[in-house]
N, C-alpha and C positions, 0 to 999 in steps of 0.2 A: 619845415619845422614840424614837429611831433608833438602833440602834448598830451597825459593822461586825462586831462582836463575835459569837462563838457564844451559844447561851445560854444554856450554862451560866456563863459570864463575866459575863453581862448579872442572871444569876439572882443571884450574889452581891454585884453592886455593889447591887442594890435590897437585898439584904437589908441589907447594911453601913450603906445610907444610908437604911432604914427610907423607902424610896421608896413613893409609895401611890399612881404614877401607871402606867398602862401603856406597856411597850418594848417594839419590836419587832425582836428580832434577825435582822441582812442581814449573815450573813456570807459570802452567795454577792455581795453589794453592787449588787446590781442595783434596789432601793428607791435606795439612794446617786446610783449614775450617772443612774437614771429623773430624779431631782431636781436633777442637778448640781451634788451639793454634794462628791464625792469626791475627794478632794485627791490630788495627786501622788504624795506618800505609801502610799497607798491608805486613809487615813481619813477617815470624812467630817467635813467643816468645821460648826464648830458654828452653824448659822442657825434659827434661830424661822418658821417656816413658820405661816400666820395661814388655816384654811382654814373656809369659810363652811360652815355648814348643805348648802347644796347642793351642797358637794366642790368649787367655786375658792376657787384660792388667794386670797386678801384682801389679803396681805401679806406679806412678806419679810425679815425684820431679819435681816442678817449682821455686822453691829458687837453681836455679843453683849457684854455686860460680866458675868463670873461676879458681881463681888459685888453688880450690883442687878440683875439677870437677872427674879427673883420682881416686882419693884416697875416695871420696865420692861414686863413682859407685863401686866401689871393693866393698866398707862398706854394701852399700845397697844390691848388688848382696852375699853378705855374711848374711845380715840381711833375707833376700828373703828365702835361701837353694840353691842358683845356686851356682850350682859349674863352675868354672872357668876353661876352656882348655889350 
């Protein structure tokens, strides 16, 4: 996960949400723009980036949907051939 966010900000939302994945905070936003995902706003937009063993991208989903986000990356990463650890 990506966030515009410092990291101290990035520190507490994992703690609150008992996150057990790594983020990497761009609050200079330069990972954002790199990706094109930085919104007008200056937030980046929420998109699932799919990237292979060898660093390409595989895939792209920007129609995130928060409440089966979990159940759509399984699908995708199924659709893909990654197998899941």
């Amino acid at each position: 996960m990506i966030s515009v966010d410092p990291p101290e900000t990035n520190k507490a939302f994992a703690e609150q949400e008992h996150a057990d994945f790594p983020m990497l905070s761009d609050p200079s936003k330069a990972t954002a723009t790199a990706y094109g995902v930085l919104g007008a706003s200056g937030m980046a937009n929420r998109w699932t980036f799919y990237i292979g063993a060898d660093g390409k991208i595989l895939a792209i989903d920007k129609q995130i949907k928060v409440a089966t986000s979990g159940e759509d990356i399984v699908a995708k990463l199924k659709e893909l051939g990654i197998k899941q650890r």
